[in-house]
C-alpha positions in Angstrom: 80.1 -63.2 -8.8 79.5 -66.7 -10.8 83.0 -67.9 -9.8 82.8 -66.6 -5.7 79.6 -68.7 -5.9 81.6 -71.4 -7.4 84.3 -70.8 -5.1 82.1 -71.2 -2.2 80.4 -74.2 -2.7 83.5 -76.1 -3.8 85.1 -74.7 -0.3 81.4 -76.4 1.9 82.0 -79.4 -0.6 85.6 -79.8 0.3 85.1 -79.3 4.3 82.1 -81.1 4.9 83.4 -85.0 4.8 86.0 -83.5 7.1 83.3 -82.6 9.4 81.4 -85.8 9.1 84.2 -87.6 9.5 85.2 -86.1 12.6 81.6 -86.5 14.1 81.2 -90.1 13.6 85.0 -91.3 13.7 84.3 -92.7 17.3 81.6 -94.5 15.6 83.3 -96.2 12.9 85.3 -99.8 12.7 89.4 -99.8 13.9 89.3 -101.3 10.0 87.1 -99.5 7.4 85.8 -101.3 4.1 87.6 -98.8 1.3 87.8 -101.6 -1.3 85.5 -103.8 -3.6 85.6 -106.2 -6.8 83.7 -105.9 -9.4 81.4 -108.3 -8.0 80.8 -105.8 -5.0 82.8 -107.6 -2.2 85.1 -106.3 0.0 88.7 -106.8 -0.8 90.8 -104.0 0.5 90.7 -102.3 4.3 92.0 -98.9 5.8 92.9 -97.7 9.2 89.8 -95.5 10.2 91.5 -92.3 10.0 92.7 -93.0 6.7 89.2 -94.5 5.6 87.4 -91.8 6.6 90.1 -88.7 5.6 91.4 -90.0 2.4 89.8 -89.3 0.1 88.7 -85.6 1.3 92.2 -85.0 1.5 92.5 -86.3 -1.8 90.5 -84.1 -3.4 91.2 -81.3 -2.2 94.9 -81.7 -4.1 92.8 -83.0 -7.1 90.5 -79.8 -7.3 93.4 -77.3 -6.2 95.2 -79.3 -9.1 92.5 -78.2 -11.6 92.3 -75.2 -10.4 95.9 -74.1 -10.9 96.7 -75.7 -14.5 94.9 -72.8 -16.4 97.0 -70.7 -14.8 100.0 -72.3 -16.0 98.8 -73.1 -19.6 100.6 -71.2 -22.1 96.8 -71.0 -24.3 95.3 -69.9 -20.9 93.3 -67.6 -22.6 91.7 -70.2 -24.5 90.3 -71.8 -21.3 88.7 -68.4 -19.6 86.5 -69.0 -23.3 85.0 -71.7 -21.4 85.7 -71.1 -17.7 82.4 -71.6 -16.3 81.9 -74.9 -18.2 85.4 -76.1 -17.1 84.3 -74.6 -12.8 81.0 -76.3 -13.4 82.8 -79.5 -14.3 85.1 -79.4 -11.3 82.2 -79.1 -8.6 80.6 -82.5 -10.5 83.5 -84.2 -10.1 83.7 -83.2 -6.1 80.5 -84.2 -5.9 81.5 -87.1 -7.8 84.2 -88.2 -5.3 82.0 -87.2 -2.2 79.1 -89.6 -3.6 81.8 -92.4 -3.6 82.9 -91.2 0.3 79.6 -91.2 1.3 79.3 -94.7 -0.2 81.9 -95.8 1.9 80.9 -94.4 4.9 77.7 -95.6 4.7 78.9 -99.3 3.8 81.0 -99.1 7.2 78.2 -97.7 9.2 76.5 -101.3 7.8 74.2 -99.6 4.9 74.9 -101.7 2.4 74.9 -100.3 -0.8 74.8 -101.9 -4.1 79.0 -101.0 -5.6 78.0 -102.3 -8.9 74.8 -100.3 -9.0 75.8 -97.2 -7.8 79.2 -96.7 -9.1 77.4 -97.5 -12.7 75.0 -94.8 -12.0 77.9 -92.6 -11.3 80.5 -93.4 -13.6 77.9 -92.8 -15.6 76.9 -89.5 -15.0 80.7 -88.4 -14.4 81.1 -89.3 -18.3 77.9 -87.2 -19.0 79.7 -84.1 -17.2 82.8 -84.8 -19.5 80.5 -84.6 -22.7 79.3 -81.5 -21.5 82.2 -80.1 -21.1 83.9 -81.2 -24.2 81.8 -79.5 -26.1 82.5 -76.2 -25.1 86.2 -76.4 -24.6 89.4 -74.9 -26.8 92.6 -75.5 -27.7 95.0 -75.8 -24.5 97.5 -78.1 -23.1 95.6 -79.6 -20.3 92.1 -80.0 -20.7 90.5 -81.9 -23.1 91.2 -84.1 -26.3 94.7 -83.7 -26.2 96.3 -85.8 -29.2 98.9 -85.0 -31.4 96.5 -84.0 -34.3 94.0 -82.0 -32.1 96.9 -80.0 -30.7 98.2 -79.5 -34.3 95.3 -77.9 -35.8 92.1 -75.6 -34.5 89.8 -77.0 -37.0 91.0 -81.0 -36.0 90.4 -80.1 -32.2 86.9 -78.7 -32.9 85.9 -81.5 -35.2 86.8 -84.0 -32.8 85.7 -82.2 -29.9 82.0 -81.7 -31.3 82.4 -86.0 -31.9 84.0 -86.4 -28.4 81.0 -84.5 -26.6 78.5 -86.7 -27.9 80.4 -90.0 -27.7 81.4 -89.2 -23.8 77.3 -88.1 -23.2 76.4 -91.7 -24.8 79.6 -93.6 -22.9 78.1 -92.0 -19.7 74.1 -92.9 -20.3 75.4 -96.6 -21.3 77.3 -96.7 -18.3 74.5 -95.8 -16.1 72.4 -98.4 -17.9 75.3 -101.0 -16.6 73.1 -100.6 -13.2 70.5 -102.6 -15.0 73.1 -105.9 -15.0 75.4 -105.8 -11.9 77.1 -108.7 -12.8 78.1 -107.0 -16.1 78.2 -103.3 -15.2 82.1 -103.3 -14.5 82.3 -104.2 -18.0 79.9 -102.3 -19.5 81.6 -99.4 -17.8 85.1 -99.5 -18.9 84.6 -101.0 -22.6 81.9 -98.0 -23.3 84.6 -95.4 -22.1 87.1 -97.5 -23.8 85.3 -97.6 -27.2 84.7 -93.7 -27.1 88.3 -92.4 -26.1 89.8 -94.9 -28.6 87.6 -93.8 -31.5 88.1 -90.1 -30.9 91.7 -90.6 -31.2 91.4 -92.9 -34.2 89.5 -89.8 -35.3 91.5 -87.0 -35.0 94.2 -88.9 -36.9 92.1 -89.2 -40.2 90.5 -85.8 -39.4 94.6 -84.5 -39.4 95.0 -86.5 -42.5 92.1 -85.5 -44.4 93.1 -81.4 -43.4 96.8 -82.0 -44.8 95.5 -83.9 -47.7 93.6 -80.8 -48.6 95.4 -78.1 -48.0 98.2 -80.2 -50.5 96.0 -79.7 -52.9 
């Protein structure tokens, strides 16, 4: 019942920009704003058809994507362990992508959004949703930490799994805090995802190392 609930609001999540899109496209600019710096100015244009059906019609291959790779996995099993973690995680990151549409929209509809604000708020909370689920994954080929040593050893991808969790929560709540310095948020973004995803490699190495050094003994 969980996952036709699931199934359901991904399908109203996935149609409605289409809908919007097709109400106001007589509404919108020939050229549509899709494109900023870091600094929050316009830099790149698309045709409006494109500009306001892109990225809908990108995610729909993104979620159908996720949503067929556990059925290919050879450790699927492993992933139906933490299935509704991994379907909760896929309608954040819709919503994720239709918060960044609407964004867009809006800017073209001349609502003028902070970028630098509120893709720091997002970002932020997109890394939060990755903590979270993290935390409750297992060992598969597609969905998670997936580094040599983690894919070697259950008790290496668990370790550095419990680590990642928290490291991707706190990535995520300093990224939101980037909102709080516009000028810096782009930065503060990137290096705090950065910093996490290159110490929980780092990690898994000397967790691998510190396993074979044991069992040697």
């Amino acid at each position: 019942m969980k996952l036709t609930k699931t199934s359901l609001l991904l399908a109203s999540l996935l149609v409605l920009p289409f809908v919007v899109g097709v109400i106001l496209f007589q509404d919108m600019p020939s050229s549509m704003a899709t494109h900023w710096d870091i600094n929050g100015d316009v830099n790149g244009y698309m045709p409006k058809f494109w500009g306001l059906f892109f990225l809908p019609i990108f995610s729909i291959i993104l979620v159908a994507l996720l949503k067929f790779l556990p059925k290919i996995d050879p450790r699927g099993k492993n992933i139906e362990m933490f299935r509704d973690s991994y379907e909760r995680f896929i309608v954040f990151f819709l919503l994720f992508m239709l918060a960044v549409h609407t964004i867009t929209v809006l800017w073209n509809m001349g609502i003028y959004l902070s970028i630098p604000i509120t893709l720091s708020l997002l970002m932020g909370a997109l890394f939060y949703s990755m903590g979270s689920l993290l935390e409750k994954s297992k060992k598969n080929w597609f969905i998670g930490i997936r580094t040599p040593w983690t894919l070697s050893s259950e008790k290496v991808w668990e370790s550095t799994h419990k680590l990642g969790a928290k490291l991707f929560r706190i990535a995520g709540l300093i990224s939101a805090l980037g909102a709080f310095f516009p000028a810096y948020s782009f930065y503060v973004v990137i290096v705090s995802i950065l910093v996490a995803t290159i110490y929980v490699s780092v990690f898994s190495y000397f967790e691998y190392r510190k396993e074979e050094g044991s069992e040697e003994k």
